[in-house]
C-alpha positions as CSV (number, residue, x, y, z in Angstrom):
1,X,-107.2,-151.9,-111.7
2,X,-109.2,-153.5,-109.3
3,X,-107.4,-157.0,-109.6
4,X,-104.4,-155.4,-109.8
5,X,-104.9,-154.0,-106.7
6,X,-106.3,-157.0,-104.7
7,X,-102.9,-158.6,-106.0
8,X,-100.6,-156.2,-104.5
9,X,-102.3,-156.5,-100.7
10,X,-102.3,-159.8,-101.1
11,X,-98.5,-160.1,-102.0
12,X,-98.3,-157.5,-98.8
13,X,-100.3,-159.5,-96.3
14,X,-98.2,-162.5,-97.4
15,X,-95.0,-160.7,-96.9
16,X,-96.6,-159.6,-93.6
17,X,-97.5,-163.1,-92.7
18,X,-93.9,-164.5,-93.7
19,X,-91.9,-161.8,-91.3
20,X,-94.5,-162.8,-88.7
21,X,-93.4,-166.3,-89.0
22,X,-89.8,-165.8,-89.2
23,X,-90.2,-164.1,-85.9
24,X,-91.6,-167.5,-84.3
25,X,-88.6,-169.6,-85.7
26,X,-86.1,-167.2,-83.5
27,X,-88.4,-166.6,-80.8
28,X,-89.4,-170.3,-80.2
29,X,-86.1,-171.4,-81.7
30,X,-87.8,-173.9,-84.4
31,X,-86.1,-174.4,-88.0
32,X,-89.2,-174.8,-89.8
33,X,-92.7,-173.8,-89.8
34,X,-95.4,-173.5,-92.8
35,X,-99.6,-172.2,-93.0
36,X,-101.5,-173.0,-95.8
37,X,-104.8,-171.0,-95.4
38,X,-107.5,-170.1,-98.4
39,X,-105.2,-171.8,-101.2
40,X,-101.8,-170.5,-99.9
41,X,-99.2,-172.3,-98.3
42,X,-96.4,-170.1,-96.8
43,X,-93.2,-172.2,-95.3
44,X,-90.3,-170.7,-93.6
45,X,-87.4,-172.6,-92.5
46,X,-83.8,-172.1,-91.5
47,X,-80.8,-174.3,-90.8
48,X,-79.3,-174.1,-87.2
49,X,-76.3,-175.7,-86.3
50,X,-76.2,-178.0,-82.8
51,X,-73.5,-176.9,-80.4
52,X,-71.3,-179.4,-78.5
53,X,-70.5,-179.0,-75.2
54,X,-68.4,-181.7,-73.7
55,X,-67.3,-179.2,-70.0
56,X,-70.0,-180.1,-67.2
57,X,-72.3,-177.3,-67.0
58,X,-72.7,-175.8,-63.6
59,X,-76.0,-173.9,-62.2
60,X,-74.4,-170.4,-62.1
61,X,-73.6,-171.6,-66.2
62,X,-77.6,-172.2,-66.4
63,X,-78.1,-169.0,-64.8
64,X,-76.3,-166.8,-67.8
65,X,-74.4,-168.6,-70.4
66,X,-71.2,-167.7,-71.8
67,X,-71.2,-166.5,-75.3
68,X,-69.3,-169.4,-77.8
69,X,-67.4,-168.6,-79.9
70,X,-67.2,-170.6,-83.5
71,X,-66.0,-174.1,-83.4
72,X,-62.8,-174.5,-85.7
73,X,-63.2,-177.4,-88.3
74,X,-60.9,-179.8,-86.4
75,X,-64.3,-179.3,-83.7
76,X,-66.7,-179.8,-86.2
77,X,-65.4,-183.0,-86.8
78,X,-65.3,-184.2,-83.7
79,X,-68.6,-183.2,-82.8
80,X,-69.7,-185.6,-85.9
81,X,-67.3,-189.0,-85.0
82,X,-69.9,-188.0,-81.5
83,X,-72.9,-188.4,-83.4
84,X,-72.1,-192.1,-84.6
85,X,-70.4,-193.0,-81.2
86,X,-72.8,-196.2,-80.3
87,X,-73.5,-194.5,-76.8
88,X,-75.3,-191.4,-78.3
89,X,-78.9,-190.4,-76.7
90,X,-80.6,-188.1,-80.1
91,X,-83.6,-186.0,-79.6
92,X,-86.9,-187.6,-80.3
93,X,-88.6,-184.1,-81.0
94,X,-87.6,-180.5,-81.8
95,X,-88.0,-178.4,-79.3
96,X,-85.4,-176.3,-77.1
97,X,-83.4,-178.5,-74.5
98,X,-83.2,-177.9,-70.6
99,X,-80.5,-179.6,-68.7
100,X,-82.0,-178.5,-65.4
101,X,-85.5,-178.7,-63.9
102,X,-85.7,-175.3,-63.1
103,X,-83.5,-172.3,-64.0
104,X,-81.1,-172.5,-61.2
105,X,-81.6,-175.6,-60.4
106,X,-78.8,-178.5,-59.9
107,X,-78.5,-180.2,-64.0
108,X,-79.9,-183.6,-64.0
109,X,-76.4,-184.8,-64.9
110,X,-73.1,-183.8,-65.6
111,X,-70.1,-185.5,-67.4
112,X,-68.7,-188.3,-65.1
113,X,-72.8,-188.9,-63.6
114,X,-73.4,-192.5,-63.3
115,X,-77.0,-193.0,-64.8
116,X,-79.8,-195.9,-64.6
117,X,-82.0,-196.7,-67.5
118,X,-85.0,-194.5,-67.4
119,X,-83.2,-192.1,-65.4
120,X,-84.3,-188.2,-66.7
121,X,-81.3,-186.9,-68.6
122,X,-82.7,-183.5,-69.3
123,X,-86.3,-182.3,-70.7
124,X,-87.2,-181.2,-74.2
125,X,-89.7,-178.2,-74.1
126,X,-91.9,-178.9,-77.2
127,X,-95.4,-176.8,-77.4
128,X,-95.1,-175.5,-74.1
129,X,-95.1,-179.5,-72.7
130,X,-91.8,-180.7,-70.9
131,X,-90.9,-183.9,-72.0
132,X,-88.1,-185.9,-69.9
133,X,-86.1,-187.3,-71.8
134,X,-84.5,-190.9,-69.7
135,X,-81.3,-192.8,-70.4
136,X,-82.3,-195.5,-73.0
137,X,-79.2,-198.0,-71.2
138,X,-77.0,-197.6,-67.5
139,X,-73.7,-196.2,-67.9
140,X,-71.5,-193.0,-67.3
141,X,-72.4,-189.7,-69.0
142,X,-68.9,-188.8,-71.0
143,X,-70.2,-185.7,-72.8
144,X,-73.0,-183.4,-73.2
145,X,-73.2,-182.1,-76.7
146,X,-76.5,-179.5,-76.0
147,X,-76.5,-176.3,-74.0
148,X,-78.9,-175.4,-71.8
149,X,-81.6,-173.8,-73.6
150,X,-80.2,-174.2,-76.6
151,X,-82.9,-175.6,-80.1
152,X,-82.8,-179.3,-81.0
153,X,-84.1,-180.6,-83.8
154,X,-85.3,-184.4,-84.4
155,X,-82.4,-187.0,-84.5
156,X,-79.5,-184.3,-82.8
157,X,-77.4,-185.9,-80.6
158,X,-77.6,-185.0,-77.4
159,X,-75.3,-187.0,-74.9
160,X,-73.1,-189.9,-74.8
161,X,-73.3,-193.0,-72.1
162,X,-70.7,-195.3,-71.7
């Protein structure tokens, strides 16, 4: 009985442990995490989609962002030709993109913004560090494909320069 019982708060403090987690994922907006502590490994994960926003966000839009609504297939496929277009920037981290320095605050650049090479395109927020993230080439920014705010995950394309 004794075992039996040990078993059953184990399973309890592992379902405990697991809700715990899958709280982080929303509130930090990662798609994966995973413990392993005294021989158990517990992962979580979830898939999240990227949005694509190709309108040049304004500050008031920073402020308090529109609901979207769901992207009909013909978008979806769009939004992937964008992903192989040879001008894409993609997200060297996960983390949760800012397209502003501050809420508030002017966006670093809009569609139509002329940028230089090393010039900050928008920070990444990963483990409380903010981490510019500068324009690999020079060339016009034709679309921003990440809201403000909004999780990115390794590799996600983020804008295109021309």
């Amino acid at each position: 009985m004794t075992q039996s019982k040990t078993s059953n708060s184990k399973i309890a403090l592992d379902l405990e442990t697991i809700g715990g987690l899958a709280d982080l994922l929303n509130e930090k907006g990662l798609s994966e995490i995973e413990i392993k502590q005294d021989g158990v490994e517990i992962k979580v994960s979830r898939k999240l989609a990227a949005p694509v926003n190709t309108v040049p966000s304004s500050p008031a839009a920073t402020a308090a962002p529109a609901p979207q609504s769901s992207s009909p297939p013909a978008g979806e496929q769009g939004s992937q030709d964008l992903a192989n277009h040879p001008g894409v920037v993609t997200s060297p981290m996960v983390g949760t993109a800012y397209l502003a320095p501050e809420p508030g605050a002017a966006p670093f650049v809009n569609v139509g913004t002329d940028v230089r090479e090393g010039q900050t395109l928008m920070i990444i927020e990963a483990m409380k560090t903010m981490n510019h993230i500068p324009a690999p080439r020079a060339g016009k920014v034709t679309h921003i494909l990440v809201e403000n705010g909004s999780p990115v995950e390794y590799g996600d394309p983020l804008v295109i320069i021309e």
